[in-house]
C-alpha positions in Angstrom: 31.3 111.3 -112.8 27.4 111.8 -111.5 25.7 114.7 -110.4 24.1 114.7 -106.7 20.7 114.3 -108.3 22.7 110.7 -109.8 22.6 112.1 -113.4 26.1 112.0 -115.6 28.1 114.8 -115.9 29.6 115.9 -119.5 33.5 115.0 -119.9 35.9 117.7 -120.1 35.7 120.1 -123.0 37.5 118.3 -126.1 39.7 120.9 -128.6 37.2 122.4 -130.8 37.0 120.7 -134.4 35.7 122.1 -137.9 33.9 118.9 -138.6 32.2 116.5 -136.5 31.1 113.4 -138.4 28.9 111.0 -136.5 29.9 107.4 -137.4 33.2 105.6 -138.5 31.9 103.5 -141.7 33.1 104.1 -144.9 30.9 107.2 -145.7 32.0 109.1 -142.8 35.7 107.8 -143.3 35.5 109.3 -146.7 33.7 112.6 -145.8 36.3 113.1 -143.4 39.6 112.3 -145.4 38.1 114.9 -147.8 37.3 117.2 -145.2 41.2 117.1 -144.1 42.1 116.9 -147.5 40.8 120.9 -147.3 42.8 121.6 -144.4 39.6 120.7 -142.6 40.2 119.9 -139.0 37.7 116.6 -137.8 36.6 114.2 -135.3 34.6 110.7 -135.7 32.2 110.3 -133.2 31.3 106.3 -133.0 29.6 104.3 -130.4 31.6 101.0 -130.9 34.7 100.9 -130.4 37.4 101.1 -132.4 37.4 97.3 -133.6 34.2 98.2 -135.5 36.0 101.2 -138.0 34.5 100.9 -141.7 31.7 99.6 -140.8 29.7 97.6 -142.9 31.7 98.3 -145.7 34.6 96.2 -144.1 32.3 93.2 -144.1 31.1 93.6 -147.3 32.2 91.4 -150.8 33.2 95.0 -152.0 31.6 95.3 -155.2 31.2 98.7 -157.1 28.8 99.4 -160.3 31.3 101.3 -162.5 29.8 102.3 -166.1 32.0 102.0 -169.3 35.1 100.8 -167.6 38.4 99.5 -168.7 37.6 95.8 -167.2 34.2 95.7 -169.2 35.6 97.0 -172.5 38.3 94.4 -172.1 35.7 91.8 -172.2 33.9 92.5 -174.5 31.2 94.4 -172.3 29.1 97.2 -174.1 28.2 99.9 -172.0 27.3 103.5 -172.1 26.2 106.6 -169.2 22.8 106.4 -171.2 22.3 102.7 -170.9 23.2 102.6 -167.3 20.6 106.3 -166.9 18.3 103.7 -168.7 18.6 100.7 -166.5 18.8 103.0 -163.0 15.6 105.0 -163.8 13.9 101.8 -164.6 14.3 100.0 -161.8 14.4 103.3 -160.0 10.8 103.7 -160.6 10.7 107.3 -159.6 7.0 108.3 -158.9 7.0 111.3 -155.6 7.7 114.5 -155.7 10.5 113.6 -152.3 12.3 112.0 -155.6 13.3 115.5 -156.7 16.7 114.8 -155.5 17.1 111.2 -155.3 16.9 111.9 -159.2 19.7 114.5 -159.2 21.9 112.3 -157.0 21.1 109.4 -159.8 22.4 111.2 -162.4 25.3 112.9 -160.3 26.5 109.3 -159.3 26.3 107.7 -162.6 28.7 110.5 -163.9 30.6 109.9 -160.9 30.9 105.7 -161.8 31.6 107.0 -165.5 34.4 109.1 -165.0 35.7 109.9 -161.6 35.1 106.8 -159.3 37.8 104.4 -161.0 40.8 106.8 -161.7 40.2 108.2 -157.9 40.3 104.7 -156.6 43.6 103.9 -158.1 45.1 107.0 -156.8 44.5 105.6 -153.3 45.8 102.1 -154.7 42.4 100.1 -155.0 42.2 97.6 -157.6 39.5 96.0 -159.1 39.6 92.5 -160.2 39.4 91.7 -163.8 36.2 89.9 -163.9 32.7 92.0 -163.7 30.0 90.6 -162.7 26.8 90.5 -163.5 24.2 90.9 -161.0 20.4 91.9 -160.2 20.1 90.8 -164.1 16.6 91.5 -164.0 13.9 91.0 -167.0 15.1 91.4 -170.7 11.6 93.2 -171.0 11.4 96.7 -172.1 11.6 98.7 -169.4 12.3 95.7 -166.7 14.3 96.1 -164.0 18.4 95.3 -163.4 21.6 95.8 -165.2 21.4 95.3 -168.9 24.7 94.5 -169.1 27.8 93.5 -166.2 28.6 96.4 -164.3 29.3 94.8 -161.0 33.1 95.4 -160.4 34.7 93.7 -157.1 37.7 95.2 -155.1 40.6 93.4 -155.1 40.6 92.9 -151.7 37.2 93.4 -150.9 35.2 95.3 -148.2 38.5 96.1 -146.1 40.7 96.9 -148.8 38.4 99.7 -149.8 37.9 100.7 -145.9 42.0 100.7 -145.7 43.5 103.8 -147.6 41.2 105.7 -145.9 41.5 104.7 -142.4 45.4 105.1 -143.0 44.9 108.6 -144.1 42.6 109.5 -141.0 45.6 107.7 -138.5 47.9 109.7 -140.1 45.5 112.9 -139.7 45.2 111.6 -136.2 49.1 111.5 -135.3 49.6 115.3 -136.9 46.6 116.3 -134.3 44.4 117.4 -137.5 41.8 114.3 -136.7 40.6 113.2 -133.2 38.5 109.7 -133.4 35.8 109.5 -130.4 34.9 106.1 -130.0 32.0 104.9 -127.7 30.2 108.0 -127.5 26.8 107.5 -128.7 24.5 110.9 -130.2 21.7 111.0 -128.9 20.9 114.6 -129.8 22.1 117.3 -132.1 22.9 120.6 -130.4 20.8 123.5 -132.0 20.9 127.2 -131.6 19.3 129.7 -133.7 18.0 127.4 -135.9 22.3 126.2 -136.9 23.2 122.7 -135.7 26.5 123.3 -133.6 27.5 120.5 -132.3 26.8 116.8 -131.0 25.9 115.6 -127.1 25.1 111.9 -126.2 26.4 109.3 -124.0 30.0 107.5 -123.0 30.0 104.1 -122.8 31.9 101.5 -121.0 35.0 100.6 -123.0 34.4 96.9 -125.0 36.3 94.8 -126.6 34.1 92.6 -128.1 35.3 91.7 -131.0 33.6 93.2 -134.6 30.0 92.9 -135.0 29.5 91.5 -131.5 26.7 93.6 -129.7 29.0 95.4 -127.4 27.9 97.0 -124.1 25.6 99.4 -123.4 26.8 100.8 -119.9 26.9 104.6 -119.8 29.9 106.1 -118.0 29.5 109.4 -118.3 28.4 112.2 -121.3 29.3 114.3 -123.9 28.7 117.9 -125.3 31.3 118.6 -128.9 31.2 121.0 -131.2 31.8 122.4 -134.5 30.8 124.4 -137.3 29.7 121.5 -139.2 28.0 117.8 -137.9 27.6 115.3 -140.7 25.2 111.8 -140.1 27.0 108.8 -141.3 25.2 106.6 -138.7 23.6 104.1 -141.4 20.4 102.6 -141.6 17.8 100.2 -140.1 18.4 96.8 -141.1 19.9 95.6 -137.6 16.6 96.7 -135.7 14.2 93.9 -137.1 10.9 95.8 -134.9 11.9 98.9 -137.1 12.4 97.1 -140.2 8.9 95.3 -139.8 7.2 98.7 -138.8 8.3 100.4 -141.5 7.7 97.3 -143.8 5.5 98.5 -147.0 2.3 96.8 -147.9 2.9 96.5 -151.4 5.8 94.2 -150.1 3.0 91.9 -148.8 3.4 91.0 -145.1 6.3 91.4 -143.2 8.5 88.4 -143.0 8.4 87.0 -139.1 11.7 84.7 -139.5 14.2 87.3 -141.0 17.7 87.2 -140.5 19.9 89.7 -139.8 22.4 91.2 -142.6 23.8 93.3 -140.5 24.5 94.0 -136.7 22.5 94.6 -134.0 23.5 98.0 -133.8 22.6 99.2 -137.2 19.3 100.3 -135.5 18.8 103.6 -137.4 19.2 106.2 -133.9 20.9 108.5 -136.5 17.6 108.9 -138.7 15.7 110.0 -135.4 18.3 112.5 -133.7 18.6 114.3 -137.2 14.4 114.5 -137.6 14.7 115.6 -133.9 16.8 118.4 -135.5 14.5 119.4 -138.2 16.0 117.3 -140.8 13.2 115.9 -143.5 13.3 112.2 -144.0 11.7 110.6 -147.0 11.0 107.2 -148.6 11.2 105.3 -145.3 9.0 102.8 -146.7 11.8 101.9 -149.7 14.0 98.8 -148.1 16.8 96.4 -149.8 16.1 93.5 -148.3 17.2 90.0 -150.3 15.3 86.3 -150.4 18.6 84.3 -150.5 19.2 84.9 -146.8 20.9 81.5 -144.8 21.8 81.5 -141.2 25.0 81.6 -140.6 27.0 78.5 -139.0 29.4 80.7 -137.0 27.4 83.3 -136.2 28.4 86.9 -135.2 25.5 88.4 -133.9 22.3 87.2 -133.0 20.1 86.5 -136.2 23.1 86.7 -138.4 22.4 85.8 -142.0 24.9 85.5 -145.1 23.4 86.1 -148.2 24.2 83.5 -151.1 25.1 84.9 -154.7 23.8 82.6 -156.7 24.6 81.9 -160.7 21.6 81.3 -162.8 21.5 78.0 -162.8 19.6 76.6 -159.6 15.6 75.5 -159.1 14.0 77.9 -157.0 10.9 77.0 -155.5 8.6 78.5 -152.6 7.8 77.3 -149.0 5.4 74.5 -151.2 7.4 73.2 -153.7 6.5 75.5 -156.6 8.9 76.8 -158.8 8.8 80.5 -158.9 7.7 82.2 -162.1 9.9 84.8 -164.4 11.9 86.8 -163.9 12.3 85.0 -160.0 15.4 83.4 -160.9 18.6 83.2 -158.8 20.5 86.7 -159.0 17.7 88.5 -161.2 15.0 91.0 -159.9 15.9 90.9 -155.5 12.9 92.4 -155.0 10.2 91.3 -157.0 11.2 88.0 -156.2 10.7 88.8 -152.4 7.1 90.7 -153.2 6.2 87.3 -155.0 7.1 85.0 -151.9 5.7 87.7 -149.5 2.4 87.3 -151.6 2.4 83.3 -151.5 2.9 83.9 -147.7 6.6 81.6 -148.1 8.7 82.3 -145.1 11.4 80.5 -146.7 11.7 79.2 -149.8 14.2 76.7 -151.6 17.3 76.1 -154.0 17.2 72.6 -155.5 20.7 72.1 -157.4 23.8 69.9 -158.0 26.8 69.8 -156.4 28.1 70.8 -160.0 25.9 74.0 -159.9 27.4 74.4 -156.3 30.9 74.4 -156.9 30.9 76.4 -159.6 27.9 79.0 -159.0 27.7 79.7 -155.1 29.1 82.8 -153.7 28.5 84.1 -150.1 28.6 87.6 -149.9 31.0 89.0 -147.2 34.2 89.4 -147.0 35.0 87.0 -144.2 33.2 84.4 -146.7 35.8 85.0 -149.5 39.3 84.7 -148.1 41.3 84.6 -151.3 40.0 87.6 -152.4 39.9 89.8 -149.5 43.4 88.5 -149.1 44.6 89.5 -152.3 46.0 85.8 -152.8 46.1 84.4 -156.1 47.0 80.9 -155.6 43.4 80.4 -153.1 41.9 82.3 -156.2 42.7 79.3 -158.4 41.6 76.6 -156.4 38.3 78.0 -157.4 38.3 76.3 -160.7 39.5 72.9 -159.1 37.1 70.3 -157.9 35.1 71.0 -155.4 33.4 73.8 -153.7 35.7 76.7 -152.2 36.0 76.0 -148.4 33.9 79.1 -147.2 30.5 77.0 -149.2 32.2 74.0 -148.4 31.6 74.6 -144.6 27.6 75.7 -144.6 27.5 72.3 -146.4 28.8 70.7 -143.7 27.5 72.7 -140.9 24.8 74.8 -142.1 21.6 74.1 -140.6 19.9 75.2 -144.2 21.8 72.9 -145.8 20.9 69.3 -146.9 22.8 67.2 -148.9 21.6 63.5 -150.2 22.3 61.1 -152.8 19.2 60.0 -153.7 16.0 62.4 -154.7 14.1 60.1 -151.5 17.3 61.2 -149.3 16.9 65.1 -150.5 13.0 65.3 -150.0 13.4 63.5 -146.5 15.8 65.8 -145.4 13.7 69.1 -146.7 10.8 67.8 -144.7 12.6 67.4 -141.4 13.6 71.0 -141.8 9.8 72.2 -143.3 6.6 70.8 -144.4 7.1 70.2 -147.9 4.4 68.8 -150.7 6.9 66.4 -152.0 4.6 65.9 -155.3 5.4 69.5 -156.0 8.9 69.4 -155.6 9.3 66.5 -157.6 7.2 68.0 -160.9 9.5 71.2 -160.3 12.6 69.6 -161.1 11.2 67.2 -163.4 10.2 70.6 -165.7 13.5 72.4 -165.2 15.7 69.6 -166.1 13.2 69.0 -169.4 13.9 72.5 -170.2 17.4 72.8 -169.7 17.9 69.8 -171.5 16.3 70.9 -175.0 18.5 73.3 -176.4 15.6 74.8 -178.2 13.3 74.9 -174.9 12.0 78.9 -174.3 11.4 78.2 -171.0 12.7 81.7 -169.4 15.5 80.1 -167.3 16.9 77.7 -169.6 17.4 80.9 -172.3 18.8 83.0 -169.4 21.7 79.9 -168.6 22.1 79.7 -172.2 22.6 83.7 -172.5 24.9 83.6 -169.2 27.2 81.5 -170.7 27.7 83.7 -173.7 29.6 85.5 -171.6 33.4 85.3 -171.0 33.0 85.8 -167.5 30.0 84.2 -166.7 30.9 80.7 -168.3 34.9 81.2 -166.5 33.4 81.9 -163.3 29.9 81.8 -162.8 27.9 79.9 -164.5 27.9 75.9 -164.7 27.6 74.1 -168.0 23.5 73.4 -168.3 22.8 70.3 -167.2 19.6 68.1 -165.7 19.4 68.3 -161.7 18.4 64.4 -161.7 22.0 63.8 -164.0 23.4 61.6 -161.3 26.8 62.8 -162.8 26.2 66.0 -161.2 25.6 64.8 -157.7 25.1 64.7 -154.8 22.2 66.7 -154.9 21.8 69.6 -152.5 18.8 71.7 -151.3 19.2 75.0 -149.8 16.1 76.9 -147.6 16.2 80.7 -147.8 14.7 83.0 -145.7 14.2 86.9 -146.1 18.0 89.0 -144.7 17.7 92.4 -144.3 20.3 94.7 -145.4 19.5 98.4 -146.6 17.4 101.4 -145.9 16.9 103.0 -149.3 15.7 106.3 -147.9 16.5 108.6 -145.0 17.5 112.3 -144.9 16.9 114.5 -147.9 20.0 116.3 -149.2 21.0 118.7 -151.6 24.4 118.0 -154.3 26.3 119.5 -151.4 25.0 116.9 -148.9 23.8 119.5 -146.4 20.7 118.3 -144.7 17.1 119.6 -145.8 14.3 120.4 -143.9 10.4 120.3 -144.2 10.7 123.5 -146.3 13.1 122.1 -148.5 15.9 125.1 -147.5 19.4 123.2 -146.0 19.4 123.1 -142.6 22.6 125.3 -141.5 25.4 123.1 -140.0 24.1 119.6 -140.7 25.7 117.6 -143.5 24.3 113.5 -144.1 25.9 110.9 -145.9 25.7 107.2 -147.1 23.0 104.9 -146.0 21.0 107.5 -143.6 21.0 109.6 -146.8 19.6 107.0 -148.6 22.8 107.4 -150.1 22.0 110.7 -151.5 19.1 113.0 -151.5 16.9 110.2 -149.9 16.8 107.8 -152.0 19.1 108.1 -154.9 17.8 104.2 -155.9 14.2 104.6 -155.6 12.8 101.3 -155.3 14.9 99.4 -156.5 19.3 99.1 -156.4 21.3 97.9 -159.6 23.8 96.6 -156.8 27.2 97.9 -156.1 25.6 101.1 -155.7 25.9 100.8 -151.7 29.7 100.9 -151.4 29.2 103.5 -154.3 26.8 105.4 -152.6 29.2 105.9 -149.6 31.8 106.8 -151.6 29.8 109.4 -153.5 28.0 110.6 -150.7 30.9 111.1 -148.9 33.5 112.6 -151.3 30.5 115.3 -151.7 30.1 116.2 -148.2 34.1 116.5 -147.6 34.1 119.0 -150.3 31.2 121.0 -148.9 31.7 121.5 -145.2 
């Protein structure tokens, strides 16, 4: 309905709700099952429709950093809440005084991982899946970055059996008219009087039913004034807006990547940040990104750009845009982020994974949980073909139809096919390999990587799973060989809005802004930047989880 002048009108006045929460992924799912859990009453206010509930969490592999749990102890896994403190403020790097509270919120979620995360999930019937997983390994260097030790736990079920108990428990709120869900209404603003954030007002937009992830429409029907006595942002972050991501890119990053793919959708675009700095809200650390270096475009693409990340095992050559194999600790699944400051520093746009189709089969994971079918369908028999010949059917298909991909049995065939994709120096590539496979092939060789395979497959889990048994690259045994070009995918905003323990918004004075609550990734999943500089992984779903069981118990 328009005005005379042609502007939209607001839509009749909705009940009035306790709790507003602005976005339907898996923070502001939590937030507001605890929120009801307190008699609260609450309504989701989300701009897709309602196709797109959990958010990224429903696309994700669904891994969780626990510390000290019952799947480590049982294999063999030594872990305490003051090694993990050790390895988080590590990598962490703390060093402003806007990490105040990311530090609290470090300590407050390792505490959470340790004792309450677990035992909470298996109340809501989440289970984990017996093998942990070791990843962002990092440098075994005193004070290096990563996980000393597996802590990366995987939901059986991945990203949407995490999202599903709690969209279940919002229907439910839903059908006994405690919840309302508001999908495609888009903030734009927070409402604001007398200094208390009251309420939410924005657009509605056309119904869409494009499926998941698919940029939906942007038509605007009509508008929308709601309020409540508390609005909580669970709108995300950045990483779908590649102009904001490269804006906000830091320098000591090197330059910003010009062929990035996208991680996530288009309409992860941070509006959220904005509306709550609009409001007075502080945001800090903007310059702190998670973006990884094993990004490949994706074959059946949901939105434009859209990259899958590979999660490599150990065991593959990496080399940059030239053919030059990267230097320690820039090994596959080790330091994300150093490696991408050392190929941002080189100037490599892309970069490569020289391996077997032994290494393949046994050490390629795509992260997603449209990429993993057996697990996010809970079915054990696809779980065992895993450990037959071949690679699963997910990896099986990007070598097939990936345009990253090239696949050649003969080392002429592989370096032919690289250089149709890039300019290669051949040479380079060639003396690479050459000293990888003479390092992996003395057992007494120090040569970083070949220890590191060695030490990964001193592991139960690692040598079941993850790690292929060492062997040379140019072992025609192994083959065929396969080469693999990366480019940068972004994925996660490490900082945003600065929160208290209570997850109630703070502003430039540091005092809580009354009314205004933020959680997950547009909190930089707690206090701003609860990970610093650097993530240990599994600390995103984590984070969402944390973030928002806080805020449900505060508003």
């Amino acid at each position: 309905r328009a005005s005379r002048d042609g502007h939209a009108q607001p839509q009749p006045a909705h009940p009035l709700m306790d709790v507003i929460v602005i976005g339907a992924g898996l923070a502001g799912l939590v937030t507001a099952c605890e929120a009801l859990d307190r008699g609260r009453t609450v309504r989701i206010v989300e701009q897709e429709g309602p196709q797109s509930i959990g958010g990224q969490a429903y696309w994700s592999f669904g891994g969780l950093l626990l510390v000290d749990s019952p799947e480590q102890r049982r294999l063999g896994i030594a872990d305490s809440p003051g090694l993990a403190r050790a390895d988080w403020l590590a990598s962490a790097g703390f060093d402003r005084d806007e990490d105040a509270w990311g530090r609290q919120w470090a300590d407050a979620y390792l505490e959470f991982a340790h004792r309450e995360l677990r035992p909470w999930l298996r109340e809501l019937g989440v289970r984990l899946f017996p093998v942990v997983g070791h990843a962002e390994r990092g440098a075994r260097t005193p004070g290096g970055h990563g996980n000393t030790v597996p802590r990366f736990h995987i939901v059986w079920g991945t990203g949407p059996g995490l999202v599903a108990p709690f969209t279940r428990r919002l229907r439910d709120a839903v059908a006994d008219g405690r919840a309302s869900l508001s999908f495609r209404h888009r903030a734009t603003r927070l409402l604001v009087e007398d200094g208390r954030v009251v309420g939410v007002a924005g657009d509605r937009l056309a119904d869409d039913l494009t499926v998941r992830g698919e940029p939906s429409s942007r038509d605007v029907t009509g508008s929308f004034e709601l309020r409540a006595e508390s609005v909580v942002v669970a709108t995300g972050g950045i990483g779908g807006e590649l102009a904001r991501v490269r804006e906000l890119w830091p320098a000591r990053l090197g330059a910003a990547p010009r062929e990035a793919v996208r991680g996530v959708p288009l309409h992860v675009d941070g509006s959220g940040l904005a509306i709550a700095n609009d409001a007075g809200a502080r945001l800090v650390n903007g310059d702190r990104m998670w973006h990884y270096t094993e990004g490949i475009a994706n074959w059946d693409p949901v939105w434009p750009q859209h990259g899958i990340r590979i999660l490599p095992g150990p065991s593959s050559l990496w080399i940059d845009h030239r053919g030059h194999r990267l230097p320690s600790p820039n090994y596959p699944g080790f330091d994300t982020l150093t490696t991408l400051e050392h190929l941002r520093s080189v100037g490599a746009e892309h970069s490569w994974f020289v391996l077997t189709q032994s290494i393949v089969e046994k050490e390629f994971t795509l992260s997603g949980s449209e990429q993993n079918p057996d697990l996010t369908g809970r079915s054990i028999r696809r779980l065992a073909q895993r450990v037959l010949p071949g690679a699963p059917a997910p990896v099986q298909a990007f070598l097939d139809h990936g345009e990253d991909f090239v696949v050649a049995h003969s080392l002429t065939e592989l370096l032919d096919g690289m250089q149709r994709l890039e300019d290669i120096d051949r040479a380079a590539v060639v003396a690479a390999i050459e000293e990888r496979d003479a390092a992996v092939a003395d057992p007494a060789s120090t040569d970083p990587q070949a220890v590191e395979i060695r030490r990964a497959r001193e592991y139960v889990g690692d040598r079941l799973v993850r790690t292929a048994a060492p062997h040379r690259i140019l072992d025609e045994r192994h083959w065929p060989l396969i080469a693999v070009r990366l480019r940068t995918l972004t994925r996660k905003t490490l900082g945003g809005i600065q929160t208290d323990l209570d997850a109630r918004a703070l502003g430039a004075d540091g005092a809580p802004i009354p009314g205004l609550f933020a959680v997950g990734e547009a909190a930089g999943f707690g206090g701003g930047g609860v990970h610093g500089y650097r993530a240990l992984e599994g600390t995103f779903l984590g984070g969402c989880l944390h973030t928002g069981r806080r805020a449900g118990r505060a508003v």
